[in-house]
CHARMM internal coordinates of N, CA and C (Angstrom, degrees):
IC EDIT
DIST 1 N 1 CA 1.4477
DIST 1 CA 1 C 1.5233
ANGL 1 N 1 CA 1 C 108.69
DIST 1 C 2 N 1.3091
ANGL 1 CA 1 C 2 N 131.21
DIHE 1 N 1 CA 1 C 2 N 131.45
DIST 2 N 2 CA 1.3323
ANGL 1 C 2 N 2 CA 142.95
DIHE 1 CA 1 C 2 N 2 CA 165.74
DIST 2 CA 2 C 1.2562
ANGL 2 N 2 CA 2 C 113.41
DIHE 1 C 2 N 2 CA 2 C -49.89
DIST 2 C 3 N 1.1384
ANGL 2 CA 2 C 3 N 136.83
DIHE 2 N 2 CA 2 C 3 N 133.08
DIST 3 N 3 CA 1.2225
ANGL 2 C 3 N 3 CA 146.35
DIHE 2 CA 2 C 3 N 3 CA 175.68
DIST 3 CA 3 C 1.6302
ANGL 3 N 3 CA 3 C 119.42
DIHE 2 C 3 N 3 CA 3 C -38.66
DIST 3 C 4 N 1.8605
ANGL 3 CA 3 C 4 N 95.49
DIHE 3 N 3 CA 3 C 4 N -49.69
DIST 4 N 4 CA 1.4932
ANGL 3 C 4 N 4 CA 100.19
DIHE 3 CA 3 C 4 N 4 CA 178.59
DIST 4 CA 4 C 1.6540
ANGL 4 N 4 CA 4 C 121.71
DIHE 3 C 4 N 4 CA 4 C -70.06
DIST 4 C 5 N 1.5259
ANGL 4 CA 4 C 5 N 95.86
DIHE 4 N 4 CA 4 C 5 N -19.33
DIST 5 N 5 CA 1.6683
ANGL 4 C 5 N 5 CA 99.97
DIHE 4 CA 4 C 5 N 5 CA 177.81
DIST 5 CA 5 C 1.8088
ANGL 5 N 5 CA 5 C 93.48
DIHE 4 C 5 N 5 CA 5 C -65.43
DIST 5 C 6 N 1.2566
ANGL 5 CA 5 C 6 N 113.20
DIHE 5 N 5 CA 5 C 6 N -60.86
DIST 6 N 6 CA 1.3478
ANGL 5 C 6 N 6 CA 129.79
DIHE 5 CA 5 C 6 N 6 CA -152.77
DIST 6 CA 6 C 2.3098
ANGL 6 N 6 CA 6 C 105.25
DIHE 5 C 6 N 6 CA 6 C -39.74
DIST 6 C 7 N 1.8266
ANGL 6 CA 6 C 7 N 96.30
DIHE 6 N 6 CA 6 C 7 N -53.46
DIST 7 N 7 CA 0.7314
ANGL 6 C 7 N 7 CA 98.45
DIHE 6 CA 6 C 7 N 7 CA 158.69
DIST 7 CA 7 C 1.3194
ANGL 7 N 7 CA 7 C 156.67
DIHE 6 C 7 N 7 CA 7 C -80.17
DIST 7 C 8 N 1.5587
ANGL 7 CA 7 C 8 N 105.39
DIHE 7 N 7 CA 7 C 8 N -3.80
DIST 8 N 8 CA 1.7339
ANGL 7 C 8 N 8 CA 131.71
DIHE 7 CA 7 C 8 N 8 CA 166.79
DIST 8 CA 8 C 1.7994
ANGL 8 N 8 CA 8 C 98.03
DIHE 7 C 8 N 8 CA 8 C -55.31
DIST 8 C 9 N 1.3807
ANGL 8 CA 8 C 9 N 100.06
DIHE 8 N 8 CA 8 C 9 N -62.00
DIST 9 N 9 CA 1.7707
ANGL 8 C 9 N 9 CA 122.63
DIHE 8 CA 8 C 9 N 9 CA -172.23
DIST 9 CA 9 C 1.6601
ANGL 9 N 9 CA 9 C 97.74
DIHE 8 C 9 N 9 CA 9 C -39.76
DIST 9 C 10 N 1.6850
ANGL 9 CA 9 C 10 N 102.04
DIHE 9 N 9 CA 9 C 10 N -59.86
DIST 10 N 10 CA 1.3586
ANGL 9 C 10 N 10 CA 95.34
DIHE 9 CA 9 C 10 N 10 CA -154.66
DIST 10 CA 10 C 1.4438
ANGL 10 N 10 CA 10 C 127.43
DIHE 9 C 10 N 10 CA 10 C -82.29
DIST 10 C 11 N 1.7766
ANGL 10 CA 10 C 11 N 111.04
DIHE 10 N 10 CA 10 C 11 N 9.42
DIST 11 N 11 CA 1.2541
ANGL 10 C 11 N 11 CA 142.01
DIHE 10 CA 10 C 11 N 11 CA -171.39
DIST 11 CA 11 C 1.9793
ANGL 11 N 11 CA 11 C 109.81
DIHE 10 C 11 N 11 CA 11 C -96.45
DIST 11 C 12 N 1.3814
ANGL 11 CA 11 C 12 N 98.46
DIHE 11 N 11 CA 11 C 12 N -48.04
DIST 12 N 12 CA 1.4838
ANGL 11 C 12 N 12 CA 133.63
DIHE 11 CA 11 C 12 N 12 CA 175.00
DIST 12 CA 12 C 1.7267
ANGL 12 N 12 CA 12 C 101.70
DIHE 11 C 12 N 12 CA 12 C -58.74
DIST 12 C 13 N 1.4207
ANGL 12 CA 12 C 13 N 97.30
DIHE 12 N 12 CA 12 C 13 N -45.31
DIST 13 N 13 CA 1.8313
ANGL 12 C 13 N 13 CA 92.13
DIHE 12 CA 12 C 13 N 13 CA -176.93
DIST 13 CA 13 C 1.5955
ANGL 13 N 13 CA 13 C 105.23
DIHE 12 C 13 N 13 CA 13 C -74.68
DIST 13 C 14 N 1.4690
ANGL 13 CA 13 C 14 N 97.10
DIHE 13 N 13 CA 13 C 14 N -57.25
DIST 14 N 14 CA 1.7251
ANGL 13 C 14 N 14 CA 108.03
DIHE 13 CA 13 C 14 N 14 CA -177.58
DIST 14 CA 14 C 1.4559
ANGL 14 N 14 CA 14 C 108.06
DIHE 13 C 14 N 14 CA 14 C -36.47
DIST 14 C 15 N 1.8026
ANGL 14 CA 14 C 15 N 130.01
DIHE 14 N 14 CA 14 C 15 N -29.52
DIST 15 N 15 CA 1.2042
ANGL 14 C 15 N 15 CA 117.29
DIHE 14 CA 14 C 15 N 15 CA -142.31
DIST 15 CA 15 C 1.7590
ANGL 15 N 15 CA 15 C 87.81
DIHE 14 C 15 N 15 CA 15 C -97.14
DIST 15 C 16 N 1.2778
ANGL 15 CA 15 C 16 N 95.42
DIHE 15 N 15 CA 15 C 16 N -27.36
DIST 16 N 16 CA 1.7071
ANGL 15 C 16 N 16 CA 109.20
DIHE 15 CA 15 C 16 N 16 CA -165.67
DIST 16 CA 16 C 1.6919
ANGL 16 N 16 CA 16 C 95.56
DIHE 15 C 16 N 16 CA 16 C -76.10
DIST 16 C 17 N 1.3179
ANGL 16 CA 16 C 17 N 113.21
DIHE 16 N 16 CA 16 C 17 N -19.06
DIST 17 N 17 CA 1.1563
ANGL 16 C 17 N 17 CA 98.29
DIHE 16 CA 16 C 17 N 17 CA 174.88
DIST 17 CA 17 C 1.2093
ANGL 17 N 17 CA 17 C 140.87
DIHE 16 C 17 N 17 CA 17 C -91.49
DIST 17 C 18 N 1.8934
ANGL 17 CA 17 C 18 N 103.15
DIHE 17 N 17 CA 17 C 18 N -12.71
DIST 18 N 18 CA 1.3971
ANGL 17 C 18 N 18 CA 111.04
DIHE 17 CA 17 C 18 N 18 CA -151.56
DIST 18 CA 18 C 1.9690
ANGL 18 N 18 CA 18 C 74.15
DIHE 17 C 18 N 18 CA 18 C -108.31
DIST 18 C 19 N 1.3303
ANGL 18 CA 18 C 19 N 123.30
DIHE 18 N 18 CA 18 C 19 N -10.48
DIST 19 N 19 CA 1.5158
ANGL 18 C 19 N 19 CA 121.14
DIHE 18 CA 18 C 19 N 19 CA -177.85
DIST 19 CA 19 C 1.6341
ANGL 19 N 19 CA 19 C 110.11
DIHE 18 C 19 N 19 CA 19 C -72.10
DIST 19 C 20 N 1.4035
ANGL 19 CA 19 C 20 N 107.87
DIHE 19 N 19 CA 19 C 20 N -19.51
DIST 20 N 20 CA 1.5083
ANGL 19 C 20 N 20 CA 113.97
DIHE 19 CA 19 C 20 N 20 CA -163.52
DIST 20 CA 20 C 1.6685
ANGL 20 N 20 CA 20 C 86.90
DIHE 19 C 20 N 20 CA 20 C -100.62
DIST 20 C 21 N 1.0111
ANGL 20 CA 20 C 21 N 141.72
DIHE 20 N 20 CA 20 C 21 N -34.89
DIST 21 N 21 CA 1.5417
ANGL 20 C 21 N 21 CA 148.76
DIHE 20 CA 20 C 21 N 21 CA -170.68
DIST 21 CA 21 C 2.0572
ANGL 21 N 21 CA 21 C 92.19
DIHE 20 C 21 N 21 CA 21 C -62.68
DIST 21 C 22 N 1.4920
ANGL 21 CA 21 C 22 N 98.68
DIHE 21 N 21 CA 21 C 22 N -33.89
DIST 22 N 22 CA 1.5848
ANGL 21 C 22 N 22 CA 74.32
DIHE 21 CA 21 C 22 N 22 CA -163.43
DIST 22 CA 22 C 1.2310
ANGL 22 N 22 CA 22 C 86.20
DIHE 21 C 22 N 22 CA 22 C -112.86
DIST 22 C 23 N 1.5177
ANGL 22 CA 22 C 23 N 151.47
DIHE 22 N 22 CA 22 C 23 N -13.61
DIST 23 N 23 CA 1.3569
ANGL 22 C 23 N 23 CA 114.79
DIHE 22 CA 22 C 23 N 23 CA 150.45
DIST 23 CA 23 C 1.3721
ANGL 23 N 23 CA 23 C 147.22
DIHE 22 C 23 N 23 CA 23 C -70.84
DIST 23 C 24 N 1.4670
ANGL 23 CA 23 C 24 N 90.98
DIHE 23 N 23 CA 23 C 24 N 0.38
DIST 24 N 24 CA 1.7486
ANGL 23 C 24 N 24 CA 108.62
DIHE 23 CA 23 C 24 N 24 CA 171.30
DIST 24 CA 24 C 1.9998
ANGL 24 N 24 CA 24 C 86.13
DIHE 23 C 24 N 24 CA 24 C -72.83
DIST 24 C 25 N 1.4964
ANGL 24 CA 24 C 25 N 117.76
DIHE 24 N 24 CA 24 C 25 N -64.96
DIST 25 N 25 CA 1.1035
ANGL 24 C 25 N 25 CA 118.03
DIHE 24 CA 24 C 25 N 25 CA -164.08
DIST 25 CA 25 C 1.9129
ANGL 25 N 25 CA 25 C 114.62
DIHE 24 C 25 N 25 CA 25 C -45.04
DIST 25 C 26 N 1.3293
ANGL 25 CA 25 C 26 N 113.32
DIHE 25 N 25 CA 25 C 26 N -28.03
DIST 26 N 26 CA 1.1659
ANGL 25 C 26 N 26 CA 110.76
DIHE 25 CA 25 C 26 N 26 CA -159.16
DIST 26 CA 26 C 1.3804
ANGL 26 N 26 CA 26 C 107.18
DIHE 25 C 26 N 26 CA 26 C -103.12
DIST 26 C 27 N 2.0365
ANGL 26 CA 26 C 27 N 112.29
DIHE 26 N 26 CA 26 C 27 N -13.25
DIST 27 N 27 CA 1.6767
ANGL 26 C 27 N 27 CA 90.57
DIHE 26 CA 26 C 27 N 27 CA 175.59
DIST 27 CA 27 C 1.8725
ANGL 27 N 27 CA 27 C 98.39
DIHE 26 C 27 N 27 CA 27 C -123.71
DIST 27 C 28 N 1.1560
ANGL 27 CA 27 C 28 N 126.29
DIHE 27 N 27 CA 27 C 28 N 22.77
DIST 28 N 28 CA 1.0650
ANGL 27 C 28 N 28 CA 134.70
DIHE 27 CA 27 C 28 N 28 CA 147.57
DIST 28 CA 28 C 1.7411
ANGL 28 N 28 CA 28 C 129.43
DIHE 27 C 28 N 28 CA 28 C -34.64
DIST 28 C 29 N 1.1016
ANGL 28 CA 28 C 29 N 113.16
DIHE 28 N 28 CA 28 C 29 N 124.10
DIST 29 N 29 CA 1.5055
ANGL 28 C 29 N 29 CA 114.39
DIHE 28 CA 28 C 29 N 29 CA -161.01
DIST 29 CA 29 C 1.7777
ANGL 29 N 29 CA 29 C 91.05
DIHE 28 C 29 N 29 CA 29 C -74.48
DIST 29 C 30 N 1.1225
ANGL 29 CA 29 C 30 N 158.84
DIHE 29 N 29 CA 29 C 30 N -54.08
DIST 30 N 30 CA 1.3592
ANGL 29 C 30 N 30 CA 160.53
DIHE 29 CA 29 C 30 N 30 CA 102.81
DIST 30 CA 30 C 1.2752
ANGL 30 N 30 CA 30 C 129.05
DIHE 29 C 30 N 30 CA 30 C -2.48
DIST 30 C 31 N 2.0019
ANGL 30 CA 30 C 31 N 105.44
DIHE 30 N 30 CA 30 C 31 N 103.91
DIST 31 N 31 CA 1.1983
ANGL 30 C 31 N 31 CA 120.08
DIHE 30 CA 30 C 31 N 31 CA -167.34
DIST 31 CA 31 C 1.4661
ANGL 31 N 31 CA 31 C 109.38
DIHE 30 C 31 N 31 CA 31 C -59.86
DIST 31 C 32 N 1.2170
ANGL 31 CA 31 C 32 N 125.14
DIHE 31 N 31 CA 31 C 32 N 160.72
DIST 32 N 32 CA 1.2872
ANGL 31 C 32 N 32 CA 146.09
DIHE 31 CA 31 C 32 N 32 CA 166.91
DIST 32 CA 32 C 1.0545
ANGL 32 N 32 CA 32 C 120.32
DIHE 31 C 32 N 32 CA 32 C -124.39
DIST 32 C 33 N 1.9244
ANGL 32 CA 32 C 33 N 137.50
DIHE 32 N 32 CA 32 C 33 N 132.40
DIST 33 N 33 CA 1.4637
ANGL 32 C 33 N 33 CA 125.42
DIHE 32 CA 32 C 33 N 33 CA -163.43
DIST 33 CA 33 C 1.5219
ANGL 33 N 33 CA 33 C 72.96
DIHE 32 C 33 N 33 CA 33 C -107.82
DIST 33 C 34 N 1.5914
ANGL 33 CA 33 C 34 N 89.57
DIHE 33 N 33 CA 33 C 34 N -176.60
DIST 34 N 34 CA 1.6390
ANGL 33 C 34 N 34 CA 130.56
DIHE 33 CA 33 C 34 N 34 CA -171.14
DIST 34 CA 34 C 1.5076
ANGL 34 N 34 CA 34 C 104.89
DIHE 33 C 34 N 34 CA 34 C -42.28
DIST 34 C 35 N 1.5755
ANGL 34 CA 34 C 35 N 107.96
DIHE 34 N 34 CA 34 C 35 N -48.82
DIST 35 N 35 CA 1.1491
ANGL 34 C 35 N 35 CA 138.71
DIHE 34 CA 34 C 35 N 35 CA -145.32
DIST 35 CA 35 C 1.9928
ANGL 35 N 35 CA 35 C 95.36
DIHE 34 C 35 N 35 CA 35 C -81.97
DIST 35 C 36 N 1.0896
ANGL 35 CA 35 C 36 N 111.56
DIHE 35 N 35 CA 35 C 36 N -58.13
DIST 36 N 36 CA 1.4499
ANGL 35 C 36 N 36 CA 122.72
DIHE 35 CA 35 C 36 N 36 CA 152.90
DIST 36 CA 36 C 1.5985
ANGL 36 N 36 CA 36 C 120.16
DIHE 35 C 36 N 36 CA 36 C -25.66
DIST 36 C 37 N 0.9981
ANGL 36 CA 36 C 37 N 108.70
DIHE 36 N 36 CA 36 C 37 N -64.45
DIST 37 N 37 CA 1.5318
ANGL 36 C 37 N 37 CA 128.60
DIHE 36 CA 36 C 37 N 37 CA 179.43
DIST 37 CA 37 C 1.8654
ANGL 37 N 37 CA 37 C 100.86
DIHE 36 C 37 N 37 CA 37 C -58.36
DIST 37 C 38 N 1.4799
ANGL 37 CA 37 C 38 N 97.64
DIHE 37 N 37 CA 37 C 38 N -58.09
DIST 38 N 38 CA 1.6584
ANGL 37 C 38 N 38 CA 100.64
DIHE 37 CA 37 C 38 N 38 CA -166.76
DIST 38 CA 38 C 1.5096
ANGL 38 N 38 CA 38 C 103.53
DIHE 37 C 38 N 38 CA 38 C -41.68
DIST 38 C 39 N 1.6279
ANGL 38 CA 38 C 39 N 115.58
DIHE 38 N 38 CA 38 C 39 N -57.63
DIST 39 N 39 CA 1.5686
ANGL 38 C 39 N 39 CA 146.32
DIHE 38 CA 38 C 39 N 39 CA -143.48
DIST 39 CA 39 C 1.8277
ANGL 39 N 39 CA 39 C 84.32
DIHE 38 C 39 N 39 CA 39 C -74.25
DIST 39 C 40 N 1.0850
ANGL 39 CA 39 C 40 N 115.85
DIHE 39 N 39 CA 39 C 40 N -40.55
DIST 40 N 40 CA 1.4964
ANGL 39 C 40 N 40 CA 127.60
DIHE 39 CA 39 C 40 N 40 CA -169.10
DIST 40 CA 40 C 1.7129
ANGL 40 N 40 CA 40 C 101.08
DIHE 39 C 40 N 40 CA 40 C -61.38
DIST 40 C 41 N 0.9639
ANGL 40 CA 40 C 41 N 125.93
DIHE 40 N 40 CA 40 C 41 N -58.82
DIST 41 N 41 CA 1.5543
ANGL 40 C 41 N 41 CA 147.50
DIHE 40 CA 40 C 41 N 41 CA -162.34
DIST 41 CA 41 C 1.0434
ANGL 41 N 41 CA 41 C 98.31
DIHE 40 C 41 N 41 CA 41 C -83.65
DIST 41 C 42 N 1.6151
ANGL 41 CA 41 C 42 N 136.14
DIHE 41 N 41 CA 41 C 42 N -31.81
DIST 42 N 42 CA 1.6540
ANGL 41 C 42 N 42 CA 115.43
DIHE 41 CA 41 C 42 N 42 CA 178.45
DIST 42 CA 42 C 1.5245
ANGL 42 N 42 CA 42 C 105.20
DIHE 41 C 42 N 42 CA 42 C -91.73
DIST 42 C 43 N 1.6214
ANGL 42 CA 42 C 43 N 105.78
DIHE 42 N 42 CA 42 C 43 N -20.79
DIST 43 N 43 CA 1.3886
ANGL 42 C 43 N 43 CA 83.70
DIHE 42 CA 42 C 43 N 43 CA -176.85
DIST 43 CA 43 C 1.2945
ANGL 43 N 43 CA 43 C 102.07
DIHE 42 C 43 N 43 CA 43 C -61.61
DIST 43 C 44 N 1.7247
ANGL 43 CA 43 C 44 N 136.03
DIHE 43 N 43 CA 43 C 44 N -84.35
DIST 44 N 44 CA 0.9772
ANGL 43 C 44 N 44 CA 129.72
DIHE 43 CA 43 C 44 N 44 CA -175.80
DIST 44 CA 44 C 1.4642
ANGL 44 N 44 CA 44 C 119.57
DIHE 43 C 44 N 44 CA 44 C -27.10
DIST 44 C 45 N 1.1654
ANGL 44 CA 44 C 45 N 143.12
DIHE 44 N 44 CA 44 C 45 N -29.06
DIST 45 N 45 CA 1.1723
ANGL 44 C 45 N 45 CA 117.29
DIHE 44 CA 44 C 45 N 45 CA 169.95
DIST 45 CA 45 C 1.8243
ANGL 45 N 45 CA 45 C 109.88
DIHE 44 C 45 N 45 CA 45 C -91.57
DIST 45 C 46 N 1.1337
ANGL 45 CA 45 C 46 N 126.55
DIHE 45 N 45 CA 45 C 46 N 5.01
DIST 46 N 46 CA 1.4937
ANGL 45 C 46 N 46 CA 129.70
DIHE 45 CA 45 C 46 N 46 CA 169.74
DIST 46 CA 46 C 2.1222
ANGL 46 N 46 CA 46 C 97.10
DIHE 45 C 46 N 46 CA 46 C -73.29
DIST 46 C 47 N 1.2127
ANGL 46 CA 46 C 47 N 99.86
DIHE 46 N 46 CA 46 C 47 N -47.87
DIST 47 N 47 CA 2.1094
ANGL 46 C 47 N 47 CA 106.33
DIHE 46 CA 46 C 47 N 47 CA -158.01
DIST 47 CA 47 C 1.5704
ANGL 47 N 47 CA 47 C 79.91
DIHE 46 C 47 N 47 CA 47 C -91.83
DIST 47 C 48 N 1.3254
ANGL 47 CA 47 C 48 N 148.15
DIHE 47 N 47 CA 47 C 48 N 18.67
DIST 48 N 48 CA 1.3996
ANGL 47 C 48 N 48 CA 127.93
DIHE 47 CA 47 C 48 N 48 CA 156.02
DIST 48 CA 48 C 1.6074
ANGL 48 N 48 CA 48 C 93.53
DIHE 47 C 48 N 48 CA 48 C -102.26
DIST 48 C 49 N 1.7822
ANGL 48 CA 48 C 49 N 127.86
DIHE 48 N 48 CA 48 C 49 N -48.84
DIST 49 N 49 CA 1.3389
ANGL 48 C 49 N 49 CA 146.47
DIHE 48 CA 48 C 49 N 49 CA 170.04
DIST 49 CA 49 C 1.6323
ANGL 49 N 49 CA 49 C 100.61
DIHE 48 C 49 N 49 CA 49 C -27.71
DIST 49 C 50 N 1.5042
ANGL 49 CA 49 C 50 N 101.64
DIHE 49 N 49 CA 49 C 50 N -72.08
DIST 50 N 50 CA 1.7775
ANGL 49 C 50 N 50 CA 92.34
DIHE 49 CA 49 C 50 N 50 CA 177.74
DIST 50 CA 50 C 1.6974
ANGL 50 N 50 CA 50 C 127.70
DIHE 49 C 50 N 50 CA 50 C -94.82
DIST 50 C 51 N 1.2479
ANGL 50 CA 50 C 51 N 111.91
DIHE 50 N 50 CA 50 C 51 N 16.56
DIST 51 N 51 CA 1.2977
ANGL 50 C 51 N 51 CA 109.68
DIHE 50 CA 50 C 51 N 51 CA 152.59
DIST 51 CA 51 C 1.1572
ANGL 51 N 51 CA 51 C 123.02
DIHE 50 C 51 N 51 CA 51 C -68.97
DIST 51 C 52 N 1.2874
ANGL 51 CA 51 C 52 N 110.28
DIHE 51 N 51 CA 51 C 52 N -51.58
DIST 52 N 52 CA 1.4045
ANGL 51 C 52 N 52 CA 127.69
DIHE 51 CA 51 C 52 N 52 CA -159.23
DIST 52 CA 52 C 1.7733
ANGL 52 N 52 CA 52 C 100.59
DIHE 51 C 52 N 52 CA 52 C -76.89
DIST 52 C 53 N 1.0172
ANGL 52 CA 52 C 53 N 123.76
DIHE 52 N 52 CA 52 C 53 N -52.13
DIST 53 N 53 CA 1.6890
ANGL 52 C 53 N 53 CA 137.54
DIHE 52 CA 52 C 53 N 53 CA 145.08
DIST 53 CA 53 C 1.6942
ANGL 53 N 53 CA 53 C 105.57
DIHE 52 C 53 N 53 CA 53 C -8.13
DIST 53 C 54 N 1.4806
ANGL 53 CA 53 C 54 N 110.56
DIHE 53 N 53 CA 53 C 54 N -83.32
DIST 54 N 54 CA 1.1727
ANGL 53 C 54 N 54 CA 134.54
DIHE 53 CA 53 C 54 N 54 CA 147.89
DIST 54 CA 54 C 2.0272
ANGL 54 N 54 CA 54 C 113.96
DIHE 53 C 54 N 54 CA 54 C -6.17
DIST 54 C 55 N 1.4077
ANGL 54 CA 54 C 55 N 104.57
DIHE 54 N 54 CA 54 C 55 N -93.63
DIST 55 N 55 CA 1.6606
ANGL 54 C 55 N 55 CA 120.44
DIHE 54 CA 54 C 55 N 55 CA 170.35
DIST 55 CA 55 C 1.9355
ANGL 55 N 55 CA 55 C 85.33
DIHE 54 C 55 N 55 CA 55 C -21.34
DIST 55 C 56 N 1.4581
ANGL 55 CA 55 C 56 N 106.87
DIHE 55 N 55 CA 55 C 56 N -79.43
DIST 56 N 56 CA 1.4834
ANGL 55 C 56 N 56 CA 126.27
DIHE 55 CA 55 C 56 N 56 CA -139.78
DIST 56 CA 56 C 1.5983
ANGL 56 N 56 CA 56 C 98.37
DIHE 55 C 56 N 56 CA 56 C -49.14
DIST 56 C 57 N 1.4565
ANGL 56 CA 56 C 57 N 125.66
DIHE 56 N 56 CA 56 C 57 N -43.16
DIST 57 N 57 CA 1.2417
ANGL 56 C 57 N 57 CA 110.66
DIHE 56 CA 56 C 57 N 57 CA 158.47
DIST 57 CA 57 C 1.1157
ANGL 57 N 57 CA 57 C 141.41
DIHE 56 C 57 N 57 CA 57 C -48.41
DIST 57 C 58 N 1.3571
ANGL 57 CA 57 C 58 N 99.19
DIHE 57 N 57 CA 57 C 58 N -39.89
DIST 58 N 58 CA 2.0451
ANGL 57 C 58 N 58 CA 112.34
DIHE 57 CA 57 C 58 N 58 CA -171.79
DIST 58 CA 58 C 1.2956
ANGL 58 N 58 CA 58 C 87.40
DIHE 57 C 58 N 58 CA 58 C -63.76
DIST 58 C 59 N 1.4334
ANGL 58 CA 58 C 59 N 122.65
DIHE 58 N 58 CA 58 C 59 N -59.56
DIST 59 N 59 CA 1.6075
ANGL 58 C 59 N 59 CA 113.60
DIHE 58 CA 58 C 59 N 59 CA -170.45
DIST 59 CA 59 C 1.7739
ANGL 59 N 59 CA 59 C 121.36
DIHE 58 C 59 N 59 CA 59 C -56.12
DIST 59 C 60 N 1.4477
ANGL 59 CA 59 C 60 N 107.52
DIHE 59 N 59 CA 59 C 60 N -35.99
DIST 60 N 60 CA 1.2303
ANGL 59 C 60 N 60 CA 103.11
DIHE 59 CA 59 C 60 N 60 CA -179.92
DIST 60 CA 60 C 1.3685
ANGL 60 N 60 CA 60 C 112.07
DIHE 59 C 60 N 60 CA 60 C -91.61
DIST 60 C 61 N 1.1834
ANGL 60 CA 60 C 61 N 148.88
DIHE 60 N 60 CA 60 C 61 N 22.78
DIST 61 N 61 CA 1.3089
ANGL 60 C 61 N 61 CA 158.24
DIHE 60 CA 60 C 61 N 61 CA 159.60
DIST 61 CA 61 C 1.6696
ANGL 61 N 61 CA 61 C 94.55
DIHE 60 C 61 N 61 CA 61 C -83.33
DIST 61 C 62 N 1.5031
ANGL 61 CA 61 C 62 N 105.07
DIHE 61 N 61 CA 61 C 62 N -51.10
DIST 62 N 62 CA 1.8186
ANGL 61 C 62 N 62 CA 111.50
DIHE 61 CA 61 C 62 N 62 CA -143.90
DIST 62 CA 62 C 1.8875
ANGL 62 N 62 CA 62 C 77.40
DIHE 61 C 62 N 62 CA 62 C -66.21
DIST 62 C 63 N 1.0203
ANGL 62 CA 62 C 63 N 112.75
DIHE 62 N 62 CA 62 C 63 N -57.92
DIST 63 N 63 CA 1.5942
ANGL 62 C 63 N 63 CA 117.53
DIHE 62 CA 62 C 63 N 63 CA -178.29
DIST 63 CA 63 C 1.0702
ANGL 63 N 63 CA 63 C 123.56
DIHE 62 C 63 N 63 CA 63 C -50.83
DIST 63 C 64 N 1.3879
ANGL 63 CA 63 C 64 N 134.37
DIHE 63 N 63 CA 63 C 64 N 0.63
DIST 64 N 64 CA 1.5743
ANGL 63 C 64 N 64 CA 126.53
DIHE 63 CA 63 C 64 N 64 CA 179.09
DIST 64 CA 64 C 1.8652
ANGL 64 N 64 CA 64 C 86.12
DIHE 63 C 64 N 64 CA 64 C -135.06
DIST 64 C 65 N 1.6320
ANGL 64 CA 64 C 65 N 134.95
DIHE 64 N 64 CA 64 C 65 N 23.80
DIST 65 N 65 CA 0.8217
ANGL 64 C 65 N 65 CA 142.51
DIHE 64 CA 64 C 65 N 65 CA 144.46
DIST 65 CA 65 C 1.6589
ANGL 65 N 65 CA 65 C 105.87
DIHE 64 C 65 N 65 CA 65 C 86.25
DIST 65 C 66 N 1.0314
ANGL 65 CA 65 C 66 N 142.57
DIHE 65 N 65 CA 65 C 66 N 27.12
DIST 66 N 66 CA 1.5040
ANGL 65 C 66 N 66 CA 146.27
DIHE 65 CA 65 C 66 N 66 CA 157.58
DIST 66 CA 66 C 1.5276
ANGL 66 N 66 CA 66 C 110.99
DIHE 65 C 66 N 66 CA 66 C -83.61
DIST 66 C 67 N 1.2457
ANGL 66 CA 66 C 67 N 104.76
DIHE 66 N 66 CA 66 C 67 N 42.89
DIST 67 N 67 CA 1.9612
ANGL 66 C 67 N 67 CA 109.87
DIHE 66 CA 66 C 67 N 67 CA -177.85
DIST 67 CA 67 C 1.6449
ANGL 67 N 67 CA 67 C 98.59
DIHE 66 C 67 N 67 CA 67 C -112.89
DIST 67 C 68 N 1.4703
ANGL 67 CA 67 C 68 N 104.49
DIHE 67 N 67 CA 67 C 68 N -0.62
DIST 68 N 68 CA 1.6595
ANGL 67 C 68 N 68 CA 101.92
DIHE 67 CA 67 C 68 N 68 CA 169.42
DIST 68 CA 68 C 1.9039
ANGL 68 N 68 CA 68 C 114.44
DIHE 67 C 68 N 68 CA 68 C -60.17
DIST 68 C 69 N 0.9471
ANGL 68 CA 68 C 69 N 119.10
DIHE 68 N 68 CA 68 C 69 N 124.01
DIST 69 N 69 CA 1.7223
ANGL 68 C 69 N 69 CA 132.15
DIHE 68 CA 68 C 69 N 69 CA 179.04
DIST 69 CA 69 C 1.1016
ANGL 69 N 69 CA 69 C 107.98
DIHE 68 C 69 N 69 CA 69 C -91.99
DIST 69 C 70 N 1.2041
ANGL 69 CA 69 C 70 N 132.55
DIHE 69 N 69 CA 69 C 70 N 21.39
DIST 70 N 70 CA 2.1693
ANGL 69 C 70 N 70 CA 128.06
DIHE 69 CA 69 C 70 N 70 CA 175.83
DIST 70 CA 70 C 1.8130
ANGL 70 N 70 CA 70 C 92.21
DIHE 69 C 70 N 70 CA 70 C -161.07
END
COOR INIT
IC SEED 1 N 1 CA 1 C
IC BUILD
């Protein structure tokens, strides 16, 4: 996969994700302040931040050959 696909994908999810964060926020029977919303949006972008962190090792381990399991 091309890099730019890779990062199209991972922009496309983030957006779908941080879109569902504020329509939960906006038709929710229970207000939410600013501050709610903010805390909401970094988390998700913190657990996409270290997933992807995460991936970048597995891949760069598998590539300098420490993907041996015994």
């Amino acid at each position: 996969m091309r890099p730019w696909r890779f990062v199209l994908a991972i922009t496309a999810i983030t957006l779908v994700a941080v879109g569902a964060a504020v329509a939960y926020v906006l038709t929710a029977d229970d207000t939410v302040g600013i501050h709610g919303l903010i805390a909401m949006v970094l988390g998700i972008a913190m657990a996409f931040a270290v997933g992807g962190g995460l991936m970048f090792l597995v891949f760069l381990s598998a590539r300098r050959g420490h993907d041996d399991a015994g």
